[in-house]
SEPA-397347 format. One line per 8 residues: number of its first residue (from 1); their letters; for each residue x, y, z of C-alpha. Coordinates in steps of 0.25 Angstrom, whole numbers. Example, Ala and Ser with C-alpha at 12.3 -4.5 7.8 and 13.67 -1.06 7.14 Angstrom:
% residues 2
1) as) 49,-18,31  55,-4,29 .
This chain:
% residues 424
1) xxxxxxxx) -195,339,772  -202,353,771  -206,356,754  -205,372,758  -192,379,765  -199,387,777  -191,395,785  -196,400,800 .
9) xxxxxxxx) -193,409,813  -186,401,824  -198,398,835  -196,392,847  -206,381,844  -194,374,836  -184,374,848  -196,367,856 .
17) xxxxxxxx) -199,357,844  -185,354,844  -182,353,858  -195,343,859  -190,335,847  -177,332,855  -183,327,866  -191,316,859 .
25) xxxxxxxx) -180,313,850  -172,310,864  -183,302,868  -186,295,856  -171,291,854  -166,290,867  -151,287,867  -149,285,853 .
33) xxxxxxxx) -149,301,853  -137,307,858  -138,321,854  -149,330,847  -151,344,843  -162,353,839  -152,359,826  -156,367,812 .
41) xxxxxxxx) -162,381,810  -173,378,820  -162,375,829  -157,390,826  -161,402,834  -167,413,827  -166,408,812  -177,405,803 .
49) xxxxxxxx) -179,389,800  -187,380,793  -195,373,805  -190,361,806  -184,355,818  -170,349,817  -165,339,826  -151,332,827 .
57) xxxxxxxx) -151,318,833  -138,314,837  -138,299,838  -128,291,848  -118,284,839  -122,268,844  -138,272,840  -144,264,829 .
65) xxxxxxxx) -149,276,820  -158,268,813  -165,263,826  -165,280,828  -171,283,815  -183,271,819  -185,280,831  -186,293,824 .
73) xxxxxxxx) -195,286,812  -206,281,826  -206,296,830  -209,302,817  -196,305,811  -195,301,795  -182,302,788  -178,314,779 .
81) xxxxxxxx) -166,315,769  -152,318,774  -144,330,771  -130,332,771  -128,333,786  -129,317,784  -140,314,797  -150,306,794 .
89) xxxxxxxx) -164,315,795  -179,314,801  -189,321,800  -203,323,807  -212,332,802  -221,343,813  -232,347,803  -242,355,815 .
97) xxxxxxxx) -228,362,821  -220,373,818  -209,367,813  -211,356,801  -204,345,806  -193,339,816  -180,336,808  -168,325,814 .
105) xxxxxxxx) -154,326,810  -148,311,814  -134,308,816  -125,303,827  -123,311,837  -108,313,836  -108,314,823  -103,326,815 .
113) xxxxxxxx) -118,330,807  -124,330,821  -113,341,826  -115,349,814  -130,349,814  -130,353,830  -115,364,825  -125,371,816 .
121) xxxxxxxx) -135,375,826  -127,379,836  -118,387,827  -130,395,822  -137,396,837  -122,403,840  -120,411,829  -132,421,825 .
129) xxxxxxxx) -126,426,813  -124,415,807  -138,410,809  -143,423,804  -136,420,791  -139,403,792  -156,410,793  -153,419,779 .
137) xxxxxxxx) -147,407,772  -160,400,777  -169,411,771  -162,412,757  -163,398,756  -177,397,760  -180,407,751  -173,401,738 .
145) xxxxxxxx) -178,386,744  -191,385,751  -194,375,741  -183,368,739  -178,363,755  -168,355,751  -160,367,743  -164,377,755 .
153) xxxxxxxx) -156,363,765  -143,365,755  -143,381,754  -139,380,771  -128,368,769  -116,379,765  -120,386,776  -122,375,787 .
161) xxxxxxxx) -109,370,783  -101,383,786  -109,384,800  -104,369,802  -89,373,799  -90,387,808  -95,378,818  -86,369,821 .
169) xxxxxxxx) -76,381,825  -87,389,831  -87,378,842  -72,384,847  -74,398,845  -71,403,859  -65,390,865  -53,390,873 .
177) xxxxxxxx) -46,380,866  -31,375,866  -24,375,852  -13,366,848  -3,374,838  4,365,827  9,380,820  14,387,829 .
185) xxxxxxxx) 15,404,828  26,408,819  29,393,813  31,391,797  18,387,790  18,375,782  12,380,770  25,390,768 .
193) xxxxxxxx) 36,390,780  40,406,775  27,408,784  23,408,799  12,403,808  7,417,812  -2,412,821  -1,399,831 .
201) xxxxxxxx) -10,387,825  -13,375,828  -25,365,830  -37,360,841  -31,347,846  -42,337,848  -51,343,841  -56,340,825 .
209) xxxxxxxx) -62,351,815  -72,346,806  -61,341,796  -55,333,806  -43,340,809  -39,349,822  -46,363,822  -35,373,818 .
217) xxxxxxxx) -32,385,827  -25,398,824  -20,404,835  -22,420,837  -15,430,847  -1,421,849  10,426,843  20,415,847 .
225) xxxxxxxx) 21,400,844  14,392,855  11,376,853  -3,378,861  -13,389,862  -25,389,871  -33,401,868  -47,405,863 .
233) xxxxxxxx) -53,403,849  -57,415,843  -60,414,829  -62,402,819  -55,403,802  -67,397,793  -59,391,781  -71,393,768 .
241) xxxxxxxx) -62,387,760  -55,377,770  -61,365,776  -57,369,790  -55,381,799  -47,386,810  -49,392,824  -43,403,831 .
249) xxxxxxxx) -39,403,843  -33,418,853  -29,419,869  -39,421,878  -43,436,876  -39,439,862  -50,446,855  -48,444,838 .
257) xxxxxxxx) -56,446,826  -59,442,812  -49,450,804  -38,448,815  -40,433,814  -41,431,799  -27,440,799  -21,432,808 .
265) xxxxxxxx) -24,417,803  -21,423,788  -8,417,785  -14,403,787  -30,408,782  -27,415,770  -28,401,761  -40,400,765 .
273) xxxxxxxx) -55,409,765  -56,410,780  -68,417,789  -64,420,803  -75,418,814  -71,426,829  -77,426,841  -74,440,841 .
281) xxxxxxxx) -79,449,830  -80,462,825  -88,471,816  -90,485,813  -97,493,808  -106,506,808  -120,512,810  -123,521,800 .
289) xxxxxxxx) -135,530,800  -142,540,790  -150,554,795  -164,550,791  -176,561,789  -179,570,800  -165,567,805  -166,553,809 .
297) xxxxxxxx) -154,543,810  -156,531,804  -146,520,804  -143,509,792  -145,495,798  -142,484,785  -148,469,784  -136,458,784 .
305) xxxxxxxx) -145,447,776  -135,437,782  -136,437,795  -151,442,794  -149,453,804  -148,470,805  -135,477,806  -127,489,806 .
313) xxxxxxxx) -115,489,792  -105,481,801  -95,469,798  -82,463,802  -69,470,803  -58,464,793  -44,465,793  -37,477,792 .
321) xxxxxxxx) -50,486,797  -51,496,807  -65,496,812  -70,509,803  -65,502,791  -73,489,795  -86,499,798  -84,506,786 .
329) xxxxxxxx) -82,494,776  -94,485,782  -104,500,780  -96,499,765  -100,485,761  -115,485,769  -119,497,765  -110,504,755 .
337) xxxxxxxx) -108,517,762  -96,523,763  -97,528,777  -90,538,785  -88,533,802  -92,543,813  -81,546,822  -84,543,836 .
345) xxxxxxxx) -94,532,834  -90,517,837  -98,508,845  -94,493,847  -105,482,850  -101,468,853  -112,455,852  -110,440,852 .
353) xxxxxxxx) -112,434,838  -111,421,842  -110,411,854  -95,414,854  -92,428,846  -94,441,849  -92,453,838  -90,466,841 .
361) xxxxxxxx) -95,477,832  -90,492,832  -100,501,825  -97,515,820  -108,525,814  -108,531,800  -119,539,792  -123,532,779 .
369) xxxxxxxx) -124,542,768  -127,536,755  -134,524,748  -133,510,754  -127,500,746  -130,486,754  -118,477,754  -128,465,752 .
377) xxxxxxxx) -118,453,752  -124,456,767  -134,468,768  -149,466,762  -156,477,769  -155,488,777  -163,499,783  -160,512,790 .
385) xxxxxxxx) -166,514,803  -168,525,813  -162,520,827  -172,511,833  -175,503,820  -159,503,819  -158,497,834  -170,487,831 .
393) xxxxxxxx) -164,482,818  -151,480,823  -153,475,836  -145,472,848  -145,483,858  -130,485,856  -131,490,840  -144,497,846 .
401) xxxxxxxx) -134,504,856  -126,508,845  -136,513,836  -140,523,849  -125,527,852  -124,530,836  -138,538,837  -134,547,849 .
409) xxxxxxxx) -120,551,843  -125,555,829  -136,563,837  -127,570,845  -118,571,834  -127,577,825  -127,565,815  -114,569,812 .
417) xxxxxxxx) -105,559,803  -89,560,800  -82,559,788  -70,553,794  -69,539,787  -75,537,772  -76,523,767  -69,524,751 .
């Protein structure tokens, strides 16, 4: 195993090392192997990794895995120590390419450690934001570790196991799936009959959730008791402090988000620390901008260290907001302005965060007048940009749209800037 942790761009060298390693596997095997996966960061588009290329080799399950192992040892493979994941792991080392050396994950193919380790990759190759945050962990640790590989291992496996979990109810976000209800709408709830179902809910049938039991399923848009539902799953509940979660299912059509979800499953979820995953999302938020020397606009674009990317102050609406109050509290915490809105600006963009979400992100214009304060639970830089730094920072020819929109009106307004809402 590597003495040093080395973390490096993505190249597509590793995708063709990978792709070659699995063809010779498949020959040298034959059909002991029934499945196999190039899998880890290398696997991961766009994040940093330390080179090496991992495979997962899932075996049939009537294959003699110690006649497999004899195989890999003739071809160069040794044998490494295991890890929590429980595969049995070999390794061969690539000292005059640029990777350090092919790594295999062995297990039976049907077996659960091979699903998780082909979940993990495909979770992160769906989600971008949460690869983003997976490469800073990564760099943290490789900072506190580069020494110590082992301890720089064990600082990811919180977060791999939450990826684990999310994926398990990423795999229905979007389905159209039919949903047996065992609690019907309106119905006295076990825990104190004074109270009533205020949602349909009921369970998966067939199918089995990490723990063993049927996936649950609220439920969302029926306001009358019904013994099946076939619909759409919208949303997933994370349980943090539970060991299971719940899905969310609407009619066909029915657009919700965070905050109306978490209201809506509240009489059941509030025991519980909950996190609420849509496949529809919003944000809002605000471009603000400062008059520069000579009279040039300049706009504040801020670092989010978690998800290693630029943006304009922005976050999710919560319960209870309008969008102005959301816009206004997100430039609060990011930035610590208190801000007034410009009437007759909003603008609305909408981008796929994932394979299956979309967000939508209504964006409002404000003048910054005062000294930042960077909320830095998420914010570790910032800079202020005249209009084409602002646009090449940001990215996206959509946020680049609005950045133009918001520079024409506060030309042709004069720069102008209302007084009309003040945060306290």
């Amino acid at each position: 195993m590597p003495k040093e942790v080395r973390l490096c761009r993505h190249t597509a060298v590793w995708e063709s090392a990978a792709a070659a390693a699995l063809r010779s596997l498949a020959a040298w095997l034959g059909d002991d192997l029934e499945a196999s996966r190039h899998i880890g960061s290398t696997a991961i588009r766009g994040i940093l990794a330390v080179p090496v290329i991992d495979i997962a080799l899932g075996l049939r399950e009537e294959c003699d895995v110690e006649e497999v192992l004899r195989k890999l040892a003739g071809c160069g493979y040794r044998r490494i120590p295991t890890d929590g994941t429980g595969c049995i792991r070999m390794q061969r080392s690539q000292h005059s390419r640029p990777y350090d050396a092919v790594c295999l994950w062995i297990t039976r193919a049907r077996s659960p450690a091979y699903g998780e380790l082909v979940a993990f990759r495909e979770y992160l190759n769906n989600h971008v934001f949460a690869a983003n945050e997976y490469e800073q962990l990564k760099k943290r640790l490789a900072a506190e570790h580069r020494t110590d590989p082992a301890a720089y291992a064990a600082g990811k496996d919180a977060f791999i196991r939450g990826i684990l979990r999310l994926s398990f109810t990423d795999q229905f976000l979007g389905r159209h799936l039919t949903v047996v209800v065992d609690h019907p709408y309106g119905s006295a709830l076990e825990e104190d009959p004074r109270k009533r179902y205020e949602l349909n809910c009921g369970y998966l049938p067939g199918i089995l959730s990490p723990d063993g039991r049927e996936p649950e399923v609220y439920i969302y848009g029926v306001h009358k008791s019904v013994r099946r539902f076939t619909g759409t799953v919208i949303a997933a509940i994370h349980r943090r402090n539970g060991t299971r979660d719940a899905l969310v299912a609407a009619p066909s059509g029915v657009v919700a988000y965070e905050p109306q979800i978490g209201e809506a499953v509240r009489f059941l979820e509030h025991k519980y620390d909950t996190g609420v995953v849509c496949i529809y999302e919003k944000s809002c938020g605000a471009i603000l901008y400062r008059i520069g020397d000579g009279g040039v606009i300049e706009y504040l674009v801020l670092y989010q260290h978690r998800s290693g990317t630029w943006s304009i102050p922005k976050g999710h609406i919560a319960a209870g907001e309008t969008e102005r109050d959301t816009a206004l509290r997100e430039i609060r915490e990011e930035t610590g302005l208190s801000v007034s809105l410009i009437d007759g600006f909003r603008r609305e963009l909408s981008y796929t965060v994932s394979a299956k979400a979309s967000k939508n992100v209504v964006v409002f214009l404000a003048e910054a007048k005062g000294e930042l304060s960077l909320g830095r639970n998420e914010i570790s830089d910032c800079v202020w940009a005249e209009k084409a730094a602002a646009i090449r920072r940001l990215g996206g020819r959509s946020i680049g749209r609005i950045i133009e929109a918001a520079e024409a009106f506060l030309r042709r307004n004069g720069a102008a800037r209302a007084d009309t809402e003040r945060t306290p």
